[in-house]
Rosetta silent file (secondary structure, phi, psi, omega in degrees, C-alpha in Angstrom):
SEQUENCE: XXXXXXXXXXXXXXXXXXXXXXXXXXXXXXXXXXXXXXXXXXXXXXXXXXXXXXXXXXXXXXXXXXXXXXXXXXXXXXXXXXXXXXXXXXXXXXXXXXXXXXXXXXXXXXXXXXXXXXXXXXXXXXXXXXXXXXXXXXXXXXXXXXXXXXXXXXXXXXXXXXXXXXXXXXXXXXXXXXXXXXXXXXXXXXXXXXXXXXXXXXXXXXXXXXXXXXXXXXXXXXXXXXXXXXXXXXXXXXXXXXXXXXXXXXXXXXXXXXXXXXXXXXXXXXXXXXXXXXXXXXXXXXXXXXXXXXXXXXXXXX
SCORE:     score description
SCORE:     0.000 S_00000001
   1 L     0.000  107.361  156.215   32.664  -31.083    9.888 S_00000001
   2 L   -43.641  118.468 -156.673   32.187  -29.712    6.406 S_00000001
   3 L   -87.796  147.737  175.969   30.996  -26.560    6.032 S_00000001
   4 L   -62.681  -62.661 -160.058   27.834  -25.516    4.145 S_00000001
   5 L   -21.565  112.557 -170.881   29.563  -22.249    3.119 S_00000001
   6 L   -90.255   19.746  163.038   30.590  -23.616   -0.646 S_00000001
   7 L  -100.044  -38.563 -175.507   34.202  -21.576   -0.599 S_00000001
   8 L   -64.439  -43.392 -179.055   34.762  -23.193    2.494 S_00000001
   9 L  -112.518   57.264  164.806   33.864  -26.735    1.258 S_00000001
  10 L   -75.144  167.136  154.721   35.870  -27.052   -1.779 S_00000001
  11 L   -59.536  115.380  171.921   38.374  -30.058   -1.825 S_00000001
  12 L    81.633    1.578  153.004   41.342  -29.007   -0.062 S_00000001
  13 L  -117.860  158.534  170.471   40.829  -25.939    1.406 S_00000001
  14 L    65.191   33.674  154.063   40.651  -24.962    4.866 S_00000001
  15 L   -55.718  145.469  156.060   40.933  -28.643    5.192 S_00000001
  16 L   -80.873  -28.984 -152.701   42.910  -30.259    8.161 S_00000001
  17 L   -65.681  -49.954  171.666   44.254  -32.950    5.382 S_00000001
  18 L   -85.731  -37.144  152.725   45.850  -29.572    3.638 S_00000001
  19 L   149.166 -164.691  164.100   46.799  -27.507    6.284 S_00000001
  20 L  -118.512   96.577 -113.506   45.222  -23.643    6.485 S_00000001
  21 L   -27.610   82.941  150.048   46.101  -22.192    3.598 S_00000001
  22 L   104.249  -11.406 -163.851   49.269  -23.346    3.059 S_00000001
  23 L  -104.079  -33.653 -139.201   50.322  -23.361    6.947 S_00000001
  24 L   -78.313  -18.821 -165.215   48.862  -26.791    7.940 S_00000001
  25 L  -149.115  161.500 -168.765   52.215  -28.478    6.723 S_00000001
  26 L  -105.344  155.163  133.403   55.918  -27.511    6.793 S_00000001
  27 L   -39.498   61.925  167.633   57.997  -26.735    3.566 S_00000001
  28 L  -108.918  107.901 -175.915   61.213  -27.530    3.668 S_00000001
  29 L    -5.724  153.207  160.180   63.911  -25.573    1.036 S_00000001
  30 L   -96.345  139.098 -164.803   66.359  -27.676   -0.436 S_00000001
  31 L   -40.225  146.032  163.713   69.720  -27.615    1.143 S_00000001
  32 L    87.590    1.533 -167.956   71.757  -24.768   -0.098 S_00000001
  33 L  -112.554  158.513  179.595   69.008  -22.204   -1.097 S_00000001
  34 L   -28.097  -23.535 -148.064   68.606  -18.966    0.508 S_00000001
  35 L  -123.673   22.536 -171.499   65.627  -19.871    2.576 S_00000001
  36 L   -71.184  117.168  173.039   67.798  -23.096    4.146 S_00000001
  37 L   107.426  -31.171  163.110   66.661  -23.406    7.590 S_00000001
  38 L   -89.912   93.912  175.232   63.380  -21.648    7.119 S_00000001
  39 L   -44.927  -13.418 -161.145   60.283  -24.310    7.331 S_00000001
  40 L  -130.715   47.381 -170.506   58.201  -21.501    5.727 S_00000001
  41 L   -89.228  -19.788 -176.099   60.894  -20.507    3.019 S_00000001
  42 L  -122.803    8.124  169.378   58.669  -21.065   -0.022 S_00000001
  43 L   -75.543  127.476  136.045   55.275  -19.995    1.850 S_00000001
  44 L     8.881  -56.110  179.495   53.819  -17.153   -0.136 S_00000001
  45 L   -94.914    0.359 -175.191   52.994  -15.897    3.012 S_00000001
  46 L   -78.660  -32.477  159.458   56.099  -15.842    4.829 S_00000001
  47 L  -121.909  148.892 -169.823   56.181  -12.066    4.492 S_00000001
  48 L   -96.897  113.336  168.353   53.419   -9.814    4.754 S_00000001
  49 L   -43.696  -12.015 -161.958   53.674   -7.347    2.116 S_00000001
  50 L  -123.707   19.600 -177.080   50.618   -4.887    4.030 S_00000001
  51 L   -60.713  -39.649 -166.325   52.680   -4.988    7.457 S_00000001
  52 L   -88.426   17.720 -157.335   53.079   -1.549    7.020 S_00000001
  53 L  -112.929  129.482  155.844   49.082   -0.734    6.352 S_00000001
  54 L   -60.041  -21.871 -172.107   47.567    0.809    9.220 S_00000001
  55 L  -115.480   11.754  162.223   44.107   -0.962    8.631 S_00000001
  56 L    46.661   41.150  161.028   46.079   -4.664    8.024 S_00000001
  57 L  -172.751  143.684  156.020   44.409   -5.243    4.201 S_00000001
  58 L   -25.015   96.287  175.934   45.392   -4.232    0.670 S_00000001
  59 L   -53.005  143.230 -166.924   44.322   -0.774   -0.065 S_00000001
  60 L  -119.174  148.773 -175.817   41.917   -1.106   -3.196 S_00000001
  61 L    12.376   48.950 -177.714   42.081    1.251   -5.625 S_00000001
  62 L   146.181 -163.860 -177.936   43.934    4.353   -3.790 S_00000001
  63 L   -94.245  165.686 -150.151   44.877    5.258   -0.729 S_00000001
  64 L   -67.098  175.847  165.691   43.184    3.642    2.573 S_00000001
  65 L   -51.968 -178.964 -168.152   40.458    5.754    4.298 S_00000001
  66 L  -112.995  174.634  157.394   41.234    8.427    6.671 S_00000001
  67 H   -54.595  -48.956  166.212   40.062    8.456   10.539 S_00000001
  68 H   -17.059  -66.637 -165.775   37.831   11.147    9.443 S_00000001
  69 H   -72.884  -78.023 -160.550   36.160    9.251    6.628 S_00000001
  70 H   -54.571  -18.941 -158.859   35.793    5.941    8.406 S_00000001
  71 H   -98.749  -33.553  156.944   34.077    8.181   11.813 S_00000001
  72 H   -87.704  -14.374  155.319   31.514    9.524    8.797 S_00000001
  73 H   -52.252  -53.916 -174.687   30.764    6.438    7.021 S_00000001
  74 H  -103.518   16.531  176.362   29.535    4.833   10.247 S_00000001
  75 L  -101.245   10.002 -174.661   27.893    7.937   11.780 S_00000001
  76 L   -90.876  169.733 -161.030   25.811    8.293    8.618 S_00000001
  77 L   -80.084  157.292 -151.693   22.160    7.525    8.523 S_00000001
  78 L  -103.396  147.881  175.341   21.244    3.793    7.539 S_00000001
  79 L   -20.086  108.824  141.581   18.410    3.463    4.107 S_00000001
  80 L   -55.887  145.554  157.131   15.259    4.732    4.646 S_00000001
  81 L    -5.799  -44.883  160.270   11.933    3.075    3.534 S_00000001
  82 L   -54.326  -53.783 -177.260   12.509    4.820   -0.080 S_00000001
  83 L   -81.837  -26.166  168.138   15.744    4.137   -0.455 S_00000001
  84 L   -99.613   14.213  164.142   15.197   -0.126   -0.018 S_00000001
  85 L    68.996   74.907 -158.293   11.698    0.276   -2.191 S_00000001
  86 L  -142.695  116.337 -124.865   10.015    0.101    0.891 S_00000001
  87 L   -83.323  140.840  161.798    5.993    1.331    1.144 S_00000001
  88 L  -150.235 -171.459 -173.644    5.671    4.425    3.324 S_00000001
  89 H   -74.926  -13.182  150.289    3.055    7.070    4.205 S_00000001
  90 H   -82.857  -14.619 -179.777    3.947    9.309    1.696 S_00000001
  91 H   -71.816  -55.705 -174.430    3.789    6.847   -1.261 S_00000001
  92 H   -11.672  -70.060 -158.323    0.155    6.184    0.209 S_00000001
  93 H   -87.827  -24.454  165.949   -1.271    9.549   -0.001 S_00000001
  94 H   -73.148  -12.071 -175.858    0.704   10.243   -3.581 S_00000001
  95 H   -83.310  -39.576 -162.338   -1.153    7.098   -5.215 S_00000001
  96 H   -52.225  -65.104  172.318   -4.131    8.166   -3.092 S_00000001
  97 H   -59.447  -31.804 -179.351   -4.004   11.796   -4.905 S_00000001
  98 H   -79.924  -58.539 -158.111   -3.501   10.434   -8.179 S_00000001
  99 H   -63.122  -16.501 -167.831   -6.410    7.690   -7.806 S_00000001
 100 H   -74.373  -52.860  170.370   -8.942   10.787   -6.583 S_00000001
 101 H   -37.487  -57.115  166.957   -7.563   12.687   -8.971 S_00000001
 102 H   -50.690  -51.364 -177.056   -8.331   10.565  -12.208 S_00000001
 103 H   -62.279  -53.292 -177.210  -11.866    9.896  -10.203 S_00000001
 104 H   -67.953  -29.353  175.169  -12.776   13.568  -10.250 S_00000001
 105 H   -56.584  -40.778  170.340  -11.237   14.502  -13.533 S_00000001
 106 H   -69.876  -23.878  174.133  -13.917   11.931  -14.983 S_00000001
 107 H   -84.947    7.133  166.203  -16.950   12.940  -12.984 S_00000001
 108 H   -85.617  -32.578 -154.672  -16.037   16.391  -14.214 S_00000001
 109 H   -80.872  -48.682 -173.986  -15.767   15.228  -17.976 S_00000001
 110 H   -76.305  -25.363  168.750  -19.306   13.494  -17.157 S_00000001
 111 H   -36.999  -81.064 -167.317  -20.990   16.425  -15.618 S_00000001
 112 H   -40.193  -48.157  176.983  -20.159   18.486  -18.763 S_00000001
 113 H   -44.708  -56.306 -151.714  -20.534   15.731  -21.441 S_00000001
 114 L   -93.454  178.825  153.852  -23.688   13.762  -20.873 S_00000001
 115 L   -84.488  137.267  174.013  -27.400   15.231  -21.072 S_00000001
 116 L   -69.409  166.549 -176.338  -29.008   15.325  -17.711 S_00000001
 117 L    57.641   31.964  146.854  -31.034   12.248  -16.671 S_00000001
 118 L   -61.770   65.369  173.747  -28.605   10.220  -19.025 S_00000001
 119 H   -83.863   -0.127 -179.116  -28.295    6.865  -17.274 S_00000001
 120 H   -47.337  -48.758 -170.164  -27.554    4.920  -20.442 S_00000001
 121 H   -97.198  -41.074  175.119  -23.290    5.487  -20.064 S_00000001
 122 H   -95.337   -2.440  154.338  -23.451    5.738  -16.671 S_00000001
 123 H   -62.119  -43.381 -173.391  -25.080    2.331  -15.506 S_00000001
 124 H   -44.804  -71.399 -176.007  -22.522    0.980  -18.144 S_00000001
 125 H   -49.376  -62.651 -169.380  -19.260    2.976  -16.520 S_00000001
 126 H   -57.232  -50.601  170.592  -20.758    2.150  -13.149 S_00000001
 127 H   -56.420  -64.619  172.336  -20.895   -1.807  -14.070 S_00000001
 128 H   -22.909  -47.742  176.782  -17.437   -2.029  -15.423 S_00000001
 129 H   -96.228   15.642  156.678  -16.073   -0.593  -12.332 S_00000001
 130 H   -92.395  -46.024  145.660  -17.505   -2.494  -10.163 S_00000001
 131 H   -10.766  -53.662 -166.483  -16.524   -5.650  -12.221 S_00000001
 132 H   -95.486  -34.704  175.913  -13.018   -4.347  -12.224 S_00000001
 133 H   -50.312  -58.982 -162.764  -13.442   -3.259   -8.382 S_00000001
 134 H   -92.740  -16.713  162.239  -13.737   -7.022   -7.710 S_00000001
 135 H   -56.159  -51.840 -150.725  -11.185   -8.169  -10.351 S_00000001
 136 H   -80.219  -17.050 -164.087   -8.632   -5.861   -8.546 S_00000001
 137 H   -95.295  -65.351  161.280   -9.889   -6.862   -4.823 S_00000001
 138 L  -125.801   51.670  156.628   -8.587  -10.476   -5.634 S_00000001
 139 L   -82.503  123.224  169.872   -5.789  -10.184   -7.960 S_00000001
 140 L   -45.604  -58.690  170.377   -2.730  -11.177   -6.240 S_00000001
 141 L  -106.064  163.200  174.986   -0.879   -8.731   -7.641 S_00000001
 142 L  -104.792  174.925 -151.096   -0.956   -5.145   -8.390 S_00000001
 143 L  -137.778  112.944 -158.966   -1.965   -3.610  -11.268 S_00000001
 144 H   -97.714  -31.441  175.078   -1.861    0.102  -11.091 S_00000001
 145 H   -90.985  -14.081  166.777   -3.441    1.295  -14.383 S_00000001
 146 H   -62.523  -43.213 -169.018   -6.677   -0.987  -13.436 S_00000001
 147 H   -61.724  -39.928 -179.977   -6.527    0.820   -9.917 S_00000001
 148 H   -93.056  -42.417  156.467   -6.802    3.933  -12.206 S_00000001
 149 H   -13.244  -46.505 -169.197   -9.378    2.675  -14.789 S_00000001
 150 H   -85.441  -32.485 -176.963  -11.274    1.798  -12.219 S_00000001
 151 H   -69.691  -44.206  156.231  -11.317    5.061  -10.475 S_00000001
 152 H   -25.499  -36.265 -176.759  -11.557    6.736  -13.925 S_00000001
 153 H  -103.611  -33.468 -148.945  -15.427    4.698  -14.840 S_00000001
 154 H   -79.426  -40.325 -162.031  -16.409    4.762  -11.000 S_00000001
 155 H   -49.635  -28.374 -148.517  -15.578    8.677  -11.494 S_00000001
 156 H   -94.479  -35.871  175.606  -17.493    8.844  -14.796 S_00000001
 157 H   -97.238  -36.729 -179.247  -20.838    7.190  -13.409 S_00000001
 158 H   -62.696  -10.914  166.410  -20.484    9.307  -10.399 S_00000001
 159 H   -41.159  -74.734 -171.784  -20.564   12.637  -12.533 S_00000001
 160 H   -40.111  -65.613 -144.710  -23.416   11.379  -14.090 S_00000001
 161 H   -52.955  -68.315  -39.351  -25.327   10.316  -11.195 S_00000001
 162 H  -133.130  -52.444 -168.784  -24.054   13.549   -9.049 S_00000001
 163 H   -59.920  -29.432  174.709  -25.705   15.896  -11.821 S_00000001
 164 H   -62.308  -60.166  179.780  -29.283   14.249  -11.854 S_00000001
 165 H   -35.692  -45.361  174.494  -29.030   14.600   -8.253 S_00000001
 166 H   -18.550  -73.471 -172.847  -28.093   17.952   -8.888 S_00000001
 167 H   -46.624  -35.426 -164.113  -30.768   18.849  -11.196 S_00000001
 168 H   -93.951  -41.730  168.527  -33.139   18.339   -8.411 S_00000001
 169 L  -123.653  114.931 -178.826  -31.661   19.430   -5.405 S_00000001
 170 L   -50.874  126.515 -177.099  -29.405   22.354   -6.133 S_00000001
 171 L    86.652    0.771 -177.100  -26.065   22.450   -4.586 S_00000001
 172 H   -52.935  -61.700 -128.918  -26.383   18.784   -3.374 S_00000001
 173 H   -60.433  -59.171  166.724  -23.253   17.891   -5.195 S_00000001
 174 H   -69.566   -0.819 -166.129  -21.007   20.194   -2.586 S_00000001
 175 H   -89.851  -72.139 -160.843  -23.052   19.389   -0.002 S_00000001
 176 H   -57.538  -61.832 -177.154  -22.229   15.947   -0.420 S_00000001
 177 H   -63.064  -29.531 -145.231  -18.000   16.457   -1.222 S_00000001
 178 H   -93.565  -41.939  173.531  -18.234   18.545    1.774 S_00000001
 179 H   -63.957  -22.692 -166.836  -19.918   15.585    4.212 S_00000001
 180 H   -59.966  -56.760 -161.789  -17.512   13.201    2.604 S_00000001
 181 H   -61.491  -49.851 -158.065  -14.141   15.243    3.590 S_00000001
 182 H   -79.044  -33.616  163.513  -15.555   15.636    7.088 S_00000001
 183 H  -107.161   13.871  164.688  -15.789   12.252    7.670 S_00000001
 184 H   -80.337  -44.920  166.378  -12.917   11.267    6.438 S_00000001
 185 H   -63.228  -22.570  154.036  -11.307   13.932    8.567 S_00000001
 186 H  -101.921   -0.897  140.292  -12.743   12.281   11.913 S_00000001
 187 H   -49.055  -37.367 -170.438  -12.317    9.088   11.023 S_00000001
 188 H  -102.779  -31.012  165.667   -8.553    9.917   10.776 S_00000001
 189 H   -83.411  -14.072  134.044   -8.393   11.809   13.666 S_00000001
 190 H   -34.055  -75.341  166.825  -10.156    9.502   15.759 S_00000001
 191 H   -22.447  -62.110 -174.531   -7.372    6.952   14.632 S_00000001
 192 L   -89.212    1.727  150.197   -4.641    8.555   15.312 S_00000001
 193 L  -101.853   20.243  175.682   -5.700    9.676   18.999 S_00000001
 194 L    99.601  -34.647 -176.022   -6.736    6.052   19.791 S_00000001
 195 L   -59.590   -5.164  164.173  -10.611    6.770   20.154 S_00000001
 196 L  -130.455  116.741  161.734  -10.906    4.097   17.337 S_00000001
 197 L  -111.960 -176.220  169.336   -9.013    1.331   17.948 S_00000001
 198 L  -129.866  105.361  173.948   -9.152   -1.939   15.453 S_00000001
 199 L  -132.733  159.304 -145.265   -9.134   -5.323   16.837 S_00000001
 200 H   -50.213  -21.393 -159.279  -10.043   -8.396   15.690 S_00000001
 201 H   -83.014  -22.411 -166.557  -13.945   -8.403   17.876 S_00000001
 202 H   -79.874  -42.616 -125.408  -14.314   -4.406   16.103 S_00000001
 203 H  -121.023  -16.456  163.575  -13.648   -6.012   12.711 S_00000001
 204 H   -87.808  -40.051  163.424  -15.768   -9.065   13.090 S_00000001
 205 H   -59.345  -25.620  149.455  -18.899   -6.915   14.103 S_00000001
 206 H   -10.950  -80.639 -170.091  -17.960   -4.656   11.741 S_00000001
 207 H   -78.740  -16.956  167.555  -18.082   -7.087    8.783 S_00000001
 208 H   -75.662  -52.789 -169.949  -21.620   -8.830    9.796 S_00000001
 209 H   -62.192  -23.277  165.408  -23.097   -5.542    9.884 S_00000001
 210 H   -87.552   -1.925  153.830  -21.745   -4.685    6.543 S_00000001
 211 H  -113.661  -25.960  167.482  -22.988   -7.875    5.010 S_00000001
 212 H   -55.527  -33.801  172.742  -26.215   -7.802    6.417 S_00000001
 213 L   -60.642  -52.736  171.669  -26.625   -4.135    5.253 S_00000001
 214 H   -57.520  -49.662  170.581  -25.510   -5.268    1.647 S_00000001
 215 H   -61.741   15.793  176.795  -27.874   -7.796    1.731 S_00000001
 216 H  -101.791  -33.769 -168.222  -30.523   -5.682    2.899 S_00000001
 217 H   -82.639  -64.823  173.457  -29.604   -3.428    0.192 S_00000001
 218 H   -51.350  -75.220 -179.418  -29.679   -6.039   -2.418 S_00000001
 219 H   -26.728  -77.897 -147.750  -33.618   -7.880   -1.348 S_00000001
 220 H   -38.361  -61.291  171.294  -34.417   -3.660   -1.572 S_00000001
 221 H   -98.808   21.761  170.535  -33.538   -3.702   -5.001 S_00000001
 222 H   -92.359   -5.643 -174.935  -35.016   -6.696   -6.664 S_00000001
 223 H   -85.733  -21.975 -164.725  -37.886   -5.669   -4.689 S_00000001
 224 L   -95.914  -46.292 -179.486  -38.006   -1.920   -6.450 S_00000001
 225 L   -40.870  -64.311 -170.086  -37.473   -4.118   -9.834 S_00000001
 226 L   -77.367   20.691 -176.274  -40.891   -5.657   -9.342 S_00000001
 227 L    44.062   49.657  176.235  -42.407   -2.013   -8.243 S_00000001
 228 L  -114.607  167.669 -178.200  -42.573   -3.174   -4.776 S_00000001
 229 L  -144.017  118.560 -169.156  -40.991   -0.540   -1.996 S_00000001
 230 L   -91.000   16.035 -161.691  -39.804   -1.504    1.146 S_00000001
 231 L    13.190   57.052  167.902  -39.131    2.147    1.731 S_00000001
 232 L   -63.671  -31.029  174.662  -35.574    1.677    2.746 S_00000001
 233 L  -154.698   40.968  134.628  -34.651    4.903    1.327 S_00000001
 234 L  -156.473  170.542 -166.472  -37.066    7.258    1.997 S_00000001
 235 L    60.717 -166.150 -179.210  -38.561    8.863    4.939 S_00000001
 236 H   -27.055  -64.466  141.975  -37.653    8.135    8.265 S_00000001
 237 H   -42.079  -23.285  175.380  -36.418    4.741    7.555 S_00000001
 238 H   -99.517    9.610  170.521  -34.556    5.797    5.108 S_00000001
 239 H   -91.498  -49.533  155.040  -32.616    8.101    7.112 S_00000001
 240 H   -39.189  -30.872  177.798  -31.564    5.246    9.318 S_00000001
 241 H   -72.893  -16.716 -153.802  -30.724    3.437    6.677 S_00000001
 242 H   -96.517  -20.300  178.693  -28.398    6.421    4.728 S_00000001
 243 H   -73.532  -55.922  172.612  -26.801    7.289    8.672 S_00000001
 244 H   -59.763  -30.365 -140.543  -25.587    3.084    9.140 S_00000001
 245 H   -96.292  -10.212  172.018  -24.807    3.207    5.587 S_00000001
 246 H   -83.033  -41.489  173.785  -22.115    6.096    6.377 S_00000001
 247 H   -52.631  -36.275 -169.499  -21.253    4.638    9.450 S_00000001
 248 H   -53.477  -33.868  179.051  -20.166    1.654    7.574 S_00000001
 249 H   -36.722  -60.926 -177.676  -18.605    3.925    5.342 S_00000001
 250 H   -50.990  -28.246 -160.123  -16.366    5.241    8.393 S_00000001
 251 H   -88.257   -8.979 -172.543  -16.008    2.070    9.625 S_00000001
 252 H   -92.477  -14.012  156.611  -14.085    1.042    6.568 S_00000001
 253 H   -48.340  -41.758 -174.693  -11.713    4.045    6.560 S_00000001
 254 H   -81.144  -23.839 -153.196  -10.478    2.755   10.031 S_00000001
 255 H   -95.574  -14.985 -165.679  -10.193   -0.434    9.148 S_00000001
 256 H   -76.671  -73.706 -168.758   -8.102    0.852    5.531 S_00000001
 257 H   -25.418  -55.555 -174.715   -5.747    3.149    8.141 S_00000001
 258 H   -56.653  -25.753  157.837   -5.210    0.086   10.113 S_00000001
 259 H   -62.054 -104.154  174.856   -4.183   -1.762    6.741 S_00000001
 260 H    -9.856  -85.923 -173.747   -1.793    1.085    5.843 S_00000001
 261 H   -21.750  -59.386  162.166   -0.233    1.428    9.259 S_00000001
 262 H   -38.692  -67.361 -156.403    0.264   -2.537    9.390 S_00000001
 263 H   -69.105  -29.798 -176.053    1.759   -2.745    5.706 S_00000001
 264 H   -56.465  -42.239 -142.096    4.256    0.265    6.806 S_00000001
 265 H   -83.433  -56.983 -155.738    5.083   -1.533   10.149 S_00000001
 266 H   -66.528  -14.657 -148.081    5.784   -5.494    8.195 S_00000001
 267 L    84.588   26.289 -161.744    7.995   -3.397    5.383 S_00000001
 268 L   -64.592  157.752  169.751    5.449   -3.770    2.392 S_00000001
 269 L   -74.867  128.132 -111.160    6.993   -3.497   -1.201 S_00000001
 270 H   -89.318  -51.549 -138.293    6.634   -0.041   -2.231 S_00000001
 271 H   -79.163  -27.556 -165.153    3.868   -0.983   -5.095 S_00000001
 272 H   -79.846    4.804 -171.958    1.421   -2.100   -2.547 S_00000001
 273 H  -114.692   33.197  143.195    0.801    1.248   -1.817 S_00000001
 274 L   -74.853  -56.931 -166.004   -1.637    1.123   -4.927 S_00000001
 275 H   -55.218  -55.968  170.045   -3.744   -1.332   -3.069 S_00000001
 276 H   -10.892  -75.900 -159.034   -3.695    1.249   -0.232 S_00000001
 277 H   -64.014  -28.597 -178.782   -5.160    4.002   -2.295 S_00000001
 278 H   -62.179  -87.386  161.048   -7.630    1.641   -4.284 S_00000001
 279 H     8.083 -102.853 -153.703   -8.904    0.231   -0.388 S_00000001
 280 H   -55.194  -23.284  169.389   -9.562    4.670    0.657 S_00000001
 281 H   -57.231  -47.291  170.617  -10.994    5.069   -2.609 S_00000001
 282 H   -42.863  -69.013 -178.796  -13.683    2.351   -2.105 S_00000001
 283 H   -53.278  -19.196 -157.675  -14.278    3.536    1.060 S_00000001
 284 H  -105.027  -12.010 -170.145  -14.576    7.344    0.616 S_00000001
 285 H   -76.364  -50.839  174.190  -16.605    6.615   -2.816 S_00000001
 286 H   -27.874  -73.317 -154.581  -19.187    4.342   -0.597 S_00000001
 287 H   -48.068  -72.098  174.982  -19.226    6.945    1.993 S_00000001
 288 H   -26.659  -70.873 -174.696  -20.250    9.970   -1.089 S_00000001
 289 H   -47.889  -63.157 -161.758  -23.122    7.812   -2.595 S_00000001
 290 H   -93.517    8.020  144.609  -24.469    7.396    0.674 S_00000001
 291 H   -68.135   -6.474 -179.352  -24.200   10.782    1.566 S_00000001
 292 H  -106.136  -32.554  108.767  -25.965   12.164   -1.013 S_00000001
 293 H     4.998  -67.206 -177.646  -28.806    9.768   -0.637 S_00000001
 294 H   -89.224    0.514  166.376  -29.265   11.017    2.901 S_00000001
 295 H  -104.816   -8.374  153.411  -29.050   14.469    2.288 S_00000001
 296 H   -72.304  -19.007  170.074  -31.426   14.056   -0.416 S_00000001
 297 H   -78.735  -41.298 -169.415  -34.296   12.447    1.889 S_00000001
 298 H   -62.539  -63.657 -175.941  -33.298   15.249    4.335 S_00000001
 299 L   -64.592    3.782  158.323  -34.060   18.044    1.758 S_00000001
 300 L    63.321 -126.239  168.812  -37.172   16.308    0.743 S_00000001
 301 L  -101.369   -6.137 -162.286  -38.927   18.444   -2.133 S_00000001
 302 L   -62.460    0.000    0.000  -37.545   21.609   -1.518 S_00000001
């Protein structure tokens, strides 16, 4: 049988027709030469020059290993996740830190910058990044300075908005930072003691309720366009509405962990752990807007 191997299935070697290298057929000297009487007098191979090698092969370039040497060489630890460019839970949270980062450095720049009740630059900044939010959502591959662009405009209309809020109800703005971080911290600790699991029936109810909600969201404001008010976001109703719209928030954090965890588990290419951070940005920026919304209906006029 011919071997796929293509050193093996040259013409003529390792062949029965040629012998195995060089053995497959006898030699014999010509009468009268040294090697008279010896079928394998002109084999190559007739003496082994490495007979004398404790490890039976041709030391390369010095002398062979030691016992020593070879007994640390195979007790040492095999690549890590880093070392084969291989995604892991620390690249996560440094892209993570960088993408937050960029987002707050711009909602800082717009706090300072703008005039209050300026919505001119930040509906703009706010369109782009969602635009680029859905460019980036199904681009095959990733693209790491869009992932910060985008965080970089959504940060820039979220300044903006953060400070009108601001204006009105003092102190919202930590108020707000402060509900985010808390539910991001029980969202993640839910996860990791199991009390959230994610399986496919969580992720399909999940995902109705979070398009029905957008769409709910969406009627509400072509409806506010035409100065009608389904009062969706204020009063009572509107607390229900700003409490689901956080759960969803929460719900999207679990399902982003569960993404992470997964891509760690398969062995993702290291770069993907940009998509990661873009994914918890989305989610923790949702989660902000509609906390500040609901803690602005809570606080009324005061």
């Amino acid at each position: 049988m011919r071997s796929s191997n293509p050193v093996f299935s040259r013409e003529g070697s390792f062949t029965r027709e040629s012998g195995y290298a060089g053995f497959g057929t006898t030699q014999t000297p010509p009468a009268g030469s040294p090697n008279a009487g010896n079928p394998y007098g002109n084999n190559p191979y007739g003496n082994n020059p490495y007979a004398n090698n404790p490890y039976g092969q041709q030391p390369q370039g010095g002398a062979p290993l030691t016992d020593e040497q070879l007994v640390e060489m195979y007790n040492a630890p095999s690549a890590g996740p880093a070392a084969t460019g291989r995604m892991t839970l620390d690249d996560v949270v440094a892209r993570t830190a960088m993408t937050l980062l960029t987002l707050v450095a711009a909602g800082g720049l717009a706090w300072f910058a703008l005039p209050e009740r300026n919505f001119g630059l930040a509906g703009v900044a706010s369109l782009v990044a969602f635009v680029l939010g859905m460019v980036i959502s199904f681009k095959r591959s990733v693209s790491p300075p869009l992932i910060l662009l985008y965080a970089g405009l959504q940060g820039f209309a979220l300044g903006a908005i953060t400070k009108v809020f601001n204006s009105v109800w003092e102190g919202i703005a930590i108020q707000a930072v402060l509900g985010t971080a808390a539910v991001f911290a029980a969202m993640l600790i839910a996860y990791k003691t199991g009390r959230i699991r994610v399986t496919p029936r969580y992720t399909r109810i999940g995902i109705a309720i979070a398009m029905g909600f957008v769409l709910l969201m969406l009627i509400n404001m072509v409806a506010s366009l035409f100065g009608a008010d389904m009062g969706l976001r204020s009063g009572p109703l509107g607390i229900v509405v700003g409490l689901v719209g956080i759960g969803l928030g929460a719900f999207f954090l679990s399902l982003d962990f569960a993404a992470v965890e997964e891509a760690i588990a398969q062995g993702a290419p290291q770069k993907e752990s940009w998509r990661a951070a873009f994914g918890l940005t989305l989610s923790l920026v949702w989660i902000y807007i509609e906390m500040l919304r609901l803690i602005a209906i809570l606080r009324g006029d005061d």
